[in-house]
C-alpha angles and dihedrals in degrees: 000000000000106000099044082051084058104249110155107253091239088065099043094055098047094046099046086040087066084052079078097072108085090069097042082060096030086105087074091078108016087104101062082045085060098046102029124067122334133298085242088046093058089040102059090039099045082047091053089047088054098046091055097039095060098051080058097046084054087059093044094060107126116227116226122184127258090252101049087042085046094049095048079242110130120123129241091225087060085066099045086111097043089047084048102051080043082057098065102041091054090058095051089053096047087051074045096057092043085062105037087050096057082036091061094044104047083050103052140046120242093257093048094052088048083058104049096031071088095050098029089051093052090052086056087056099042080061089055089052108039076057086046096033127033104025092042077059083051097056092041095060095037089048094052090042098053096018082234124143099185093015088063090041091047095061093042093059085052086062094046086057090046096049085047090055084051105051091044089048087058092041089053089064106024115033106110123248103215115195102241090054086091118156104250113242126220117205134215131037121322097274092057096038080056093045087047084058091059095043097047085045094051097046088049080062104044095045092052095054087042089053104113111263095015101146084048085054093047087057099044088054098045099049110013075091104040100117086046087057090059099034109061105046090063101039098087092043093052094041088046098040115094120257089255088066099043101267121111092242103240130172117245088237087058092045090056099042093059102046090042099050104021098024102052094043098057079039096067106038085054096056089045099048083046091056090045096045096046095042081057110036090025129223097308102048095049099047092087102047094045089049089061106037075058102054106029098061082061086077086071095073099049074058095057100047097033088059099015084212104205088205101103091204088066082049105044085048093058096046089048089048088052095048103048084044088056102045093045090056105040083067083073095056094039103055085056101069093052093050091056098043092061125122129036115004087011085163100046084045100048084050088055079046089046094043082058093048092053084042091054088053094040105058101042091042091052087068104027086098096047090048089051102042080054106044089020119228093301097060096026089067083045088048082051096052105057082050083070096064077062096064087047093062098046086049100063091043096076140093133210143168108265090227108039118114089021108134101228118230 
C-alpha cells in the first residue's frame, strides 16, 4: 500500500518496521494479561478493538495526487494519522498474541502442540498472505477499475475490517472455554492484590533470564530468522518496481496472484509437513532440516534479480519454493519457543520469546529498504545470503531435549 501511494521504500521499511514494536514491548504487560481476566476474555476484546480500528484506519488514508504518487514522491508526515491509527491496532494485536498464545497452550498437551505448531504456524502465515494476497488482488483491481490509488485502499481496508467483524462474531459463540483457562485471584485488600501484580510481574522477569542457556536462546531468536528479516520487506517491492529499476514489473494484481494462489498453497503444505515431521523425529532431529528448508529458497531470489525472468511461472516457482521452504522451517522456530517458555509462567514467558522474535524482524527490516536503495535488488539477495550462514551458526549453538516435541505412540 506504500509503495503504490508513492512512499520511497526506505521509508516504508523503516516506518512499518516500527510497526514491530509493540511486540517487541509487549513483555511490559503480559503479566497482567496472565493474572487478570481470562485469555478468552482478551481475545475476544482485543479482536473487537481491531475490528473496529481497521474500518478507521480505512477513513484516515491520506490522498495524494496522481502526479506526487507517480513521482515516489509522498511524504511520511501525510500518513501521521493512518500510522497512528496502525499504532493502536498493533497494540491490540500484540495484547492479542499474548492471549491467544496462553490460550493455545492451556488447551492443548505438549504433543499435541508439537502437531498442530505446523498447522498453527501456517495459519499465521495464511493471515500474511491473505494481507499480501488477496487483498493486494483487491486494491489492484480496485485500483485499475476507479483509477484510484487511496480510494481503492481504502476500500480494501474497509474489507479487512469486515472480514475482522466476521471472524469475532464467530469467535463470540464458538471459541472453545477450556477448564484450566481460570481467571487467577489475588487475595487480600486492593493494595495487596496490586502489590501481588509486581511481584507476579518481576518474578516473570527474573525466572526467564535464570532459565538454563538463555544467552544461547536469545541468540537463536534473534538471528535463526535473520535472512527472512531482510527478505521480506523488500519482496513486494521487488516483485512491484519496473525492470529499469531491478524488479520484475509486475502488476499488483500479479503480485498478489501469485502469493494468494502458489504461494499459499506451497505455503501450506510446508507448515503441515513441518508439524508432521517434528511431531515424529522431535525438536532436535528436525532443526537441521528445518534450518536449511528456511536459507537455501533464498537463492531464488539472487535468481530473480540476477535474469529478471518476465515468465510468471519461473516466478511463481521460485516464490512457492521460497514459501514452503519458509513454512517447513519456521516450525522449527516455532516449536521453540514453545520449548523455552515451559514451566511456571510459560505464557507470560512465550510472550518475552515471542517479543525476540518481533525484535528480530523489526531491526533488520528498519533499514532493508535503505540497504537496497544503496547495493540495488542484485546485491541486496547476496547480501541475504551470506545472512544465512548466520542462521547456520545459531543453529548448531542450541541445545534441546532429544526427545521433546516427539508425539509419543
Amino acid at each position: 500500500m506504500f509503495t503504490n501511494m508513492g512512499m520511497s521504500k526506505g521509508d516504508m521499511a523503516m516506518y512499518t518496521s516500527l510497526l514491530y514494536l509493540p511486540w517487541v514491548i509487549k513483555p511490559l504487560w503480559s503479566p497482567f494479561v496472565d493474572i487478570i481476566r481470562t485469555k478468552r476474555w482478551w481475545v475476544m476484546t482485543m479482536q473487537i478493538i481491531m475490528s473496529v480500528a481497521f474500518a478507521l484506519t480505512a477513513f484516515s488514508l491520506p490522498h495524494p495526487s496522481a502526479d506526487v504518487i507517480a513521482a515516489g514522491g509522498t511524504q511520511v508526515s501525510l500518513f501521521v494519522t493512518t500510522l497512528v491509527v496502525f499504532w493502536i491496532t498493533a497494540f491490540a494485536s500484540a495484547t492479542h498474541d499474548i492471549a491467544a498464545d496462553g490460550f493455545y497452550m492451556l488447551a492443548l498437551e505438549p504433543s499435541d502442540q508439537s502437531f498442530y505448531v505446523g498447522i498453527r504456524s501456517t495459519f499465521y502465515r495464511l493471515s500474511s498472505i491473505f494481507g499480501q494476497g488477496v487483498l493486494v488482488v483487491i486494491a489492484g483491481l480496485l485500483e485499475t477499475r476507479l483509477g484510484d490509488i487511496p480510494k481503492a485502499w481504502s476500500i480494501t481496508l474497509l474489507v479487512s475490517a469486515g472480514v475482522f467483524a466476521v471472524i469475532t462474531l464467530w469467535h463470540t459463540f464458538f471459541l472453545p472455554r477450556p477448564s484450566a483457562d481460570s481467571q487467577r485471584t489475588l487475595g487480600g485488600s486492593q493494595g495487596n492484590g496490586a502489590m501481588e501484580i509486581i511481584r507476579e510481574f518481576g518474578r516473570t522477569f527474573v525466572t526467564f533470564f535464570k532459565k538454563k542457556g538463555v544467552l544461547i536462546a536469545m541468540l537463536f531468536m534473534l538471528l535463526y530468522r535473520l535472512p527472512e528479516a531482510f527478505l521480506v520487506k523488500m519482496m513486494n517491492p521487488f516483485l512491484l518496481d519496473p525492470i529499469a529499476k531491478g524488479g520484475l514489473g509486475l502488476t499488483t494484481q500479479a503480485v498478489g496472484l501469485i502469493y494468494g494462489t502458489i504461494g499459499i498453497a506451497a505455503l501450506t503444505a510446508g507448515g503441515i509437513l513441518g508439524g508432521i515431521a517434528a511431531s515424529r523425529w522431535g525438536l532436535k532431529k528436525s532443526l537441521w532440516p528445518m534450518a536449511m528448508a528456511l536459507t537455501l529458497p533464498c537463492l531464488s531470489f539472487v535468481f530473480l534479480s540476477a535474469f529478471q525472468p518476465e515468465n510468471l511461472w519461473i516466478t511463481g516457482f521460485c516464490v512457492a519454493l521460497d514459501q514452503f521452504g519458509y513454512g517447513f522451517g519456521f516450525t522449527a522456530y516455532m516449536l521453540y519457543l514453545i520449548y523455552f517458555s515451559e514451566g511456571e509462567f510459560k505464557t507470560a514467558h512465550y510472550s518475552l520469546c515471542t517479543a525476540f522474535m518481533a525484535l528480530s524482524m523489526m531491526v533488520p527490516g528498519m533499514v532493508a529498504g535503505y540497504i537496497q536503495e544503496w547495493i540495488g535488488y542484485t546485491w541486496f539477495f547476496g547480501f541475504v545470503m551470506v545472512c544465512c550462514l548466520v542462521t547456520v551458526a545459531v543453529t548448531f549453538l542450541v541445545k534441546v531435549d532429544p526427545e521433546y516435541g516427539r508425539k509419543k505412540r
